[in-house]
C-alpha positions as CSV (number, residue, x, y, z in Angstrom):
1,X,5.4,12.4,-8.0
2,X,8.8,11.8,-6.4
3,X,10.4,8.6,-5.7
4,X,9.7,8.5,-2.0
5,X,6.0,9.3,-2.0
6,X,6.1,6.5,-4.7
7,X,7.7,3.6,-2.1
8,X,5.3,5.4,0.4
9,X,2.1,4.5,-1.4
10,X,3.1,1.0,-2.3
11,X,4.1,0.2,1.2
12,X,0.3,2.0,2.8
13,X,-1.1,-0.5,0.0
14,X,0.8,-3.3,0.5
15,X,0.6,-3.3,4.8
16,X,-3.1,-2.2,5.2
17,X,-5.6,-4.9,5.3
18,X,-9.2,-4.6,5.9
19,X,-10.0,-5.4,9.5
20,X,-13.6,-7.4,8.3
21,X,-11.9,-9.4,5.7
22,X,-8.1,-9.5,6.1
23,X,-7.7,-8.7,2.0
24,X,-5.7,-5.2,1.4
25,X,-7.7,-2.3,1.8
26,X,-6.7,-0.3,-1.2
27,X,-7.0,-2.2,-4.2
28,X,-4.1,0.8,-6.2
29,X,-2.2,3.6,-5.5
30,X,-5.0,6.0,-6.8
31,X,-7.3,4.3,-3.6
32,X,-4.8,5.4,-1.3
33,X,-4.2,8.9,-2.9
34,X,-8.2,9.4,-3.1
35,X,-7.8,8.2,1.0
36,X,-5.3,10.5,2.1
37,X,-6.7,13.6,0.3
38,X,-10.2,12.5,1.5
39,X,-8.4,12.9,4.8
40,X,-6.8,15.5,4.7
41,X,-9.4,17.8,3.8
42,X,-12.0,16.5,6.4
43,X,-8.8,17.7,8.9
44,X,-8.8,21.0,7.0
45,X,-12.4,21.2,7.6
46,X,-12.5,20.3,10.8
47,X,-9.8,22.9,11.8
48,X,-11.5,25.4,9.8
49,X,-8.4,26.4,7.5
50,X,-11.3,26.1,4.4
């Protein structure tokens, strides 16, 4: 993993905070990775690419 996807992850983890209990959402970096590919293949689904 590059150096900028690095700072990337650390800043999602660091800004986000739940909007129930004001803590951070993602408790890592591997929460946010799980997150974003989670994502991204729900959009893959959804725009039948798989």
């Amino acid at each position: 993993m590059n150096s900028k996807t690095r700072t990337l992850l650390r800043e999602i983890q660091l800004k986000i905070k739940s909007p129930i209990t004001g803590q951070k959402e993602f408790i890592n970096e591997n929460a946010v990775i799980d997150y974003a590919v989670k994502t991204v293949y729900d959009l893959m689904k959804q725009q039948k690419i798989i």
